[in-house]
Backbone as CSV, one residue per row, in Angstrom:
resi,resn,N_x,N_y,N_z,CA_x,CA_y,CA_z,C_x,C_y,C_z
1,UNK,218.078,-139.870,-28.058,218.666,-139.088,-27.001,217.819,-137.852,-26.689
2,UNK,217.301,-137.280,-27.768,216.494,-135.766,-27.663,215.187,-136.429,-26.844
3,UNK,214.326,-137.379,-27.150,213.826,-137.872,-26.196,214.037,-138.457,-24.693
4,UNK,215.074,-138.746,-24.728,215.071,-139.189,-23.252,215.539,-137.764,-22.590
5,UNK,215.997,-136.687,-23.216,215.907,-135.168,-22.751,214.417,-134.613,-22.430
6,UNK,213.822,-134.790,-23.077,212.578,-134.692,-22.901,211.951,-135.232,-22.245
7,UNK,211.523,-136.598,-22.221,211.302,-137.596,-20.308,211.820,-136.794,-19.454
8,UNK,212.814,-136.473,-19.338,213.407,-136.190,-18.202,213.001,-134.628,-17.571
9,UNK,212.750,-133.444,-18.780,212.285,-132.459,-18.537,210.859,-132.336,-17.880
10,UNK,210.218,-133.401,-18.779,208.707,-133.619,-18.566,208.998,-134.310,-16.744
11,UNK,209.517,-135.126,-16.366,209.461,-134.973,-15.173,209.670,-134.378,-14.005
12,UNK,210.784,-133.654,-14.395,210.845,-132.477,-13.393,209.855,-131.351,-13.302
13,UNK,209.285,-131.134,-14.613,207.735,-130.561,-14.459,206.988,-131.025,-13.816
14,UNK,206.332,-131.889,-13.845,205.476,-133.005,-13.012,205.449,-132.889,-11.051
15,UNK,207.394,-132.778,-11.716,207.395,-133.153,-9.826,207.368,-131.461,-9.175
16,UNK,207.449,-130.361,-9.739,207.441,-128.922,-9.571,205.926,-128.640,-9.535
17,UNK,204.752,-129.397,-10.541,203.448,-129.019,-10.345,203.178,-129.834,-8.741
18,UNK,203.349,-131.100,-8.878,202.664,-131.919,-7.632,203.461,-130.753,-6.071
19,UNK,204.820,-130.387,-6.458,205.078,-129.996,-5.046,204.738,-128.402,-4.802
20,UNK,204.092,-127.739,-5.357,203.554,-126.401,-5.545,201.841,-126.535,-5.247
21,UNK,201.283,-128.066,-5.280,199.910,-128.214,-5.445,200.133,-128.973,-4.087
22,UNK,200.680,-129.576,-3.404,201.172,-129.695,-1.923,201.212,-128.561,-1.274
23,UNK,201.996,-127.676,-1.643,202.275,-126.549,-1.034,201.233,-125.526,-0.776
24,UNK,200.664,-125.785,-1.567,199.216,-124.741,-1.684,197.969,-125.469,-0.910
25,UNK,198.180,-126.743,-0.984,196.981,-127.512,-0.228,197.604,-127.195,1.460
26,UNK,198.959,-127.541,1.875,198.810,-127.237,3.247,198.845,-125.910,3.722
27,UNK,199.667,-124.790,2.694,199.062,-123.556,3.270,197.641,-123.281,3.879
28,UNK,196.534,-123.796,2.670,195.443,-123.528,2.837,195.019,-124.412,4.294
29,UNK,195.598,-125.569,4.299,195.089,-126.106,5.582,195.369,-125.761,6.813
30,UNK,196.327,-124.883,6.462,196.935,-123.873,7.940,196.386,-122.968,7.989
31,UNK,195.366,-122.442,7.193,194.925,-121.082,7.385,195.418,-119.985,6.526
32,UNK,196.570,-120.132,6.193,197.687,-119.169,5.583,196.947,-118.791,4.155
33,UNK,196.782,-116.907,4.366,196.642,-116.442,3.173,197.656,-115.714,2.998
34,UNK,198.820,-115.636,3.031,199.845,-114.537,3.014,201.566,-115.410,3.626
35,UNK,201.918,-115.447,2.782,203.401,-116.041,3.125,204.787,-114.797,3.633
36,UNK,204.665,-115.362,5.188,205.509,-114.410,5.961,206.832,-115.370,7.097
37,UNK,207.291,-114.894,7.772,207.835,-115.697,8.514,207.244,-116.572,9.412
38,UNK,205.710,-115.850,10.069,204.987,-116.845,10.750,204.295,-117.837,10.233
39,UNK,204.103,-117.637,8.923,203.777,-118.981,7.927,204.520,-120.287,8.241
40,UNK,205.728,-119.592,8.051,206.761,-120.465,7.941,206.388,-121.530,9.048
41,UNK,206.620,-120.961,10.284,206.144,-121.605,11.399,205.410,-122.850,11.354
42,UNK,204.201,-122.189,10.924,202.889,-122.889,10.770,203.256,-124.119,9.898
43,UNK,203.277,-123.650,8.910,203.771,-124.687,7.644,204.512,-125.742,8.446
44,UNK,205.813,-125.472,8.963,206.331,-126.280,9.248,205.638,-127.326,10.623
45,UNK,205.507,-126.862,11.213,204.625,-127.559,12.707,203.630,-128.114,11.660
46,UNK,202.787,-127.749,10.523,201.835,-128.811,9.969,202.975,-130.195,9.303
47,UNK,204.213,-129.643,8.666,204.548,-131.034,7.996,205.149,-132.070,9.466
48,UNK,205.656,-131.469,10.371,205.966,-132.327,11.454,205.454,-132.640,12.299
49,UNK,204.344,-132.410,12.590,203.162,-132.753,13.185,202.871,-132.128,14.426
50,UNK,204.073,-131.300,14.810,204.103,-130.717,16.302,202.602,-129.563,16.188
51,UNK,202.185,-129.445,17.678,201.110,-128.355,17.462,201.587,-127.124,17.654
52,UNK,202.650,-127.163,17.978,202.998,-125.524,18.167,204.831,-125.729,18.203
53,UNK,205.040,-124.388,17.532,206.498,-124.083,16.866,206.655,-123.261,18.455
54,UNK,205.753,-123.018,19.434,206.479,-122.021,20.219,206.748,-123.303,21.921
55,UNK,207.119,-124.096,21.371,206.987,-125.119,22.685,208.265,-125.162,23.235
56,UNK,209.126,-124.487,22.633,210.419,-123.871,23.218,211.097,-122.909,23.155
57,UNK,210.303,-121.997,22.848,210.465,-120.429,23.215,210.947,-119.565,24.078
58,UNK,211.719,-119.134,24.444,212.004,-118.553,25.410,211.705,-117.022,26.052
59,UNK,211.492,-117.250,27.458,210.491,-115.825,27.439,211.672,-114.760,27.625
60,UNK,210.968,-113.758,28.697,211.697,-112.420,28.831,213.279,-112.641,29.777
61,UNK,213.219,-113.852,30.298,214.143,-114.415,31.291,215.051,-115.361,30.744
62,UNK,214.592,-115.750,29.737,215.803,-116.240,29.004,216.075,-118.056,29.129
63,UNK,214.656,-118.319,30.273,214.495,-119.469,30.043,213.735,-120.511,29.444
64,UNK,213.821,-121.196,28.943,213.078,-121.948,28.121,211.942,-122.593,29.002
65,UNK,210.975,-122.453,28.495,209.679,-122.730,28.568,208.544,-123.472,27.903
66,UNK,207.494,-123.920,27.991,206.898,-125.746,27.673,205.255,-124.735,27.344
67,UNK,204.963,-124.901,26.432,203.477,-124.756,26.068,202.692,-125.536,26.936
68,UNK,202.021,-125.157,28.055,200.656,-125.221,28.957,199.477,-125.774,28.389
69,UNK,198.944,-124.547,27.160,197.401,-124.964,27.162,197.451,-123.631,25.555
70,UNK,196.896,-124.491,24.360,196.708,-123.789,23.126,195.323,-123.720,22.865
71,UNK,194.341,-123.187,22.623,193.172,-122.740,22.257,192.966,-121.489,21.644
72,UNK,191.814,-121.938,20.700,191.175,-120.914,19.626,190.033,-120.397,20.276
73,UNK,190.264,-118.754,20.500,189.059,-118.056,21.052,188.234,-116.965,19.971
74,UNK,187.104,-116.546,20.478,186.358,-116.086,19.481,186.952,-114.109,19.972
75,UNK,186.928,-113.934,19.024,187.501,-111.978,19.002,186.401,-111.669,19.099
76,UNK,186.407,-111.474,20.637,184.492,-110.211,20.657,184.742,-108.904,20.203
77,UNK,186.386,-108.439,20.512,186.379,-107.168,20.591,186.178,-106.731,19.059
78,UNK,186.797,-107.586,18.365,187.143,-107.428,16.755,185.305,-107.231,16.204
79,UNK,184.858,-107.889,16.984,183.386,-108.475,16.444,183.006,-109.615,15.414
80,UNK,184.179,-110.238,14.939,184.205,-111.282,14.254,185.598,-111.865,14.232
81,UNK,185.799,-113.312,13.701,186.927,-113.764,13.544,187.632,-114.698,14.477
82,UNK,188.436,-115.044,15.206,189.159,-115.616,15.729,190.848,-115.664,16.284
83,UNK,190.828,-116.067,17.397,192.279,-115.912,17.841,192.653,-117.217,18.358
84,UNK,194.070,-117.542,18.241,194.273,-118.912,18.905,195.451,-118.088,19.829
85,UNK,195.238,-118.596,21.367,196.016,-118.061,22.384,196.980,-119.292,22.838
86,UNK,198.733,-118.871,23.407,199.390,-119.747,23.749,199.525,-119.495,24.821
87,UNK,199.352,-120.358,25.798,200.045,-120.328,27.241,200.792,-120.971,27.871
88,UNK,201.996,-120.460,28.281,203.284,-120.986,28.409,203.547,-121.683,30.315
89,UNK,204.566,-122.370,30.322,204.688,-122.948,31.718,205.158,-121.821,33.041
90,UNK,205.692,-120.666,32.303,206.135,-119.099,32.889,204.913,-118.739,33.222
91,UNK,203.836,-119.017,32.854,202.458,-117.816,33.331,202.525,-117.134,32.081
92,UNK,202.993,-116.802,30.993,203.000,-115.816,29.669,202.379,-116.752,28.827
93,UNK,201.755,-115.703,27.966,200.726,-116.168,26.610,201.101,-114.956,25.003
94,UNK,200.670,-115.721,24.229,200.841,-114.911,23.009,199.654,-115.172,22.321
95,UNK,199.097,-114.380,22.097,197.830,-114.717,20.647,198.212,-114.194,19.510
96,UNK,197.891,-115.224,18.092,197.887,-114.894,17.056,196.494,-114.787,16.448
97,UNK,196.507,-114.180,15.314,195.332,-114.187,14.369,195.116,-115.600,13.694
98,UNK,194.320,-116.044,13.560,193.936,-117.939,13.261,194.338,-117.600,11.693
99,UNK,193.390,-116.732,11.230,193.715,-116.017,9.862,194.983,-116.192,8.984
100,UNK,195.632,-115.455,9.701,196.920,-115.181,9.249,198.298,-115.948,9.634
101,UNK,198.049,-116.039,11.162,199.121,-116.353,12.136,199.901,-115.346,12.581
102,UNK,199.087,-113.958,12.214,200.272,-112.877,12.901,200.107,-112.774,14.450
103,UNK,201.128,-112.295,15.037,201.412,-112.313,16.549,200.363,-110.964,16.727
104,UNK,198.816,-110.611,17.457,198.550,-109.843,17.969,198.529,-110.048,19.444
105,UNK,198.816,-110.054,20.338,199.124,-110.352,21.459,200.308,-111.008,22.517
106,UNK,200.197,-110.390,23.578,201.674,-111.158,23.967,201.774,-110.308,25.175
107,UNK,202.044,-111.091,26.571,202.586,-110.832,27.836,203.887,-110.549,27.573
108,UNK,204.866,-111.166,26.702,206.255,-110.545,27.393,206.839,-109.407,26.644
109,UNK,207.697,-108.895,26.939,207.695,-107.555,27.352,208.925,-107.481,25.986
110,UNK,209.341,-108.337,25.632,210.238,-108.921,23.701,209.150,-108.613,22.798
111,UNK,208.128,-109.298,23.083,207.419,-109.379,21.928,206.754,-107.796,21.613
112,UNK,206.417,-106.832,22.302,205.815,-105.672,22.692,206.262,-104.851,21.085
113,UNK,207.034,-104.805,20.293,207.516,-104.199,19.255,206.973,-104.816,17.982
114,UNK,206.839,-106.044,18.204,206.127,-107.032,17.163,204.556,-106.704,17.100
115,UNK,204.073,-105.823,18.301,202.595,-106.524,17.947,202.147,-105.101,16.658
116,UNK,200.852,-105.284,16.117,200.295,-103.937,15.469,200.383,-102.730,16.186
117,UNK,200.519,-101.900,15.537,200.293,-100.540,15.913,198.545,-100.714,16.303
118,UNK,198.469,-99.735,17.492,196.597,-100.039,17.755,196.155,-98.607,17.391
119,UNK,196.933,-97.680,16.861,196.262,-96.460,16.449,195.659,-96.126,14.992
């Protein structure tokens, strides 16, 4: 009996290493060095395959809106690095950091509290 306690411990170990060594492989494949809410995002749009968590977002009007056109641009201003920009079926866009996934950018006028301080 003390053995089959033991099988049984030993597997729930097993299955806690493999899903922590998952977890760490798709962070990394998202980019993600820092676990935040926009991780979350990410993470999730990688296990479901969608390309973007913001494809029903709603803008400053309150209506729901369809992702346009997603691309990764190069940060001249930064002088290095990268941004991936969203553009929505409203005419509005949001850029995040590829990096991270934090929101630096954004047309609507909600998001304006979210972005960095630029001072």
């Amino acid at each position: 009996m003390k053995g089959f306690i033991l099988l049984i411990l030993g597997i729930i170990a097993v299955i806690l290493i493999v899903g922590g060594v998952a977890a760490v492989h798709v962070m990394q494949e998202a980019g993600i060095e820092e676990f935040n809410a926009d991780s979350i995002k990410i993470i999730f749009d990688k296990l479901s395959g969608n390309p973007s968590s913001e494809s029903s977002q709603s803008s400053d009007s309150g209506n729901v809106v369809d992702v346009v056109k997603e691309e990764v641009k190069q940060n001249y201003q930064n002088g290095e690095g990268s941004y991936r920009e969203v553009t929505y079926s409203d005419g509005g866009f949001r850029q995040y950091d590829k990096d991270t996934g934090e929101l630096i950018g954004s047309s609507y006028q909600s998001d304006q509290d979210k972005l960095p301080s630029m001072e």
